[in-house]
N, C-alpha and C positions, 0 to 999 in steps of 0.2 A: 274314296276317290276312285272312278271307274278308269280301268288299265292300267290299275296298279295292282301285284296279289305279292304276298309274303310268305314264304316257305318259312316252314316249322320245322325245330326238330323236336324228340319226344320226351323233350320239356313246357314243350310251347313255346320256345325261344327262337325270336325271330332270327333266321341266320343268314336269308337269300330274298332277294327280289325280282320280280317279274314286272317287267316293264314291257305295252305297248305301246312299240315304235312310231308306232300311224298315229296315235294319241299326241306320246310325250317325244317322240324323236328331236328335238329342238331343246327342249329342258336336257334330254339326256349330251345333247351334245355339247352344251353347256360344261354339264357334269364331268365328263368325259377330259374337257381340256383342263380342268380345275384338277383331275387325279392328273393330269400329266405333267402337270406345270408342276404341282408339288412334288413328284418323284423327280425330276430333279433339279427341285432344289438347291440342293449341293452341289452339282456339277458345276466347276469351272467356265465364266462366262468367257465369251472372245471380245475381243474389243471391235467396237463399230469398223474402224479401218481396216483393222485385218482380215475381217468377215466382206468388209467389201472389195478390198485389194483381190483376194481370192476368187470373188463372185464375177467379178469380171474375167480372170484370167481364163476361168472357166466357160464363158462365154463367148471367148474371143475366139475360144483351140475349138467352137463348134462351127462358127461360123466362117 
């Protein structure tokens, strides 16, 4: 696959990758939100109303 290359270490064990951006930028952004979503995981969610109760308050003291 062109604009992709895999760094080696001196095992031949693939360890790193190289991604062009101009290529795959879209695939990686993809990627990108799928490692963020899983790191956290575990974090404590907010409930829809209290995330919106807030969203406005904060809205309101801008404008």
């Amino acid at each position: 696959m062109t604009g992709i290359q895999f760094l080696t270490d001196d095992k031949g064990h693939r360890v790193a990758v190289q991604i062009d951006l101009k290529k795959h930028g879209a695939i990686w952004e993809d990627f990108w939100d799928g490692l963020i979503s899983e790191s956290r995981r575990k974090e404590k969610s907010v409930p829809y109303e209290q995330y919106r109760t807030s969203r406005l308050k904060r809205s309101q003291s801008r404008g």
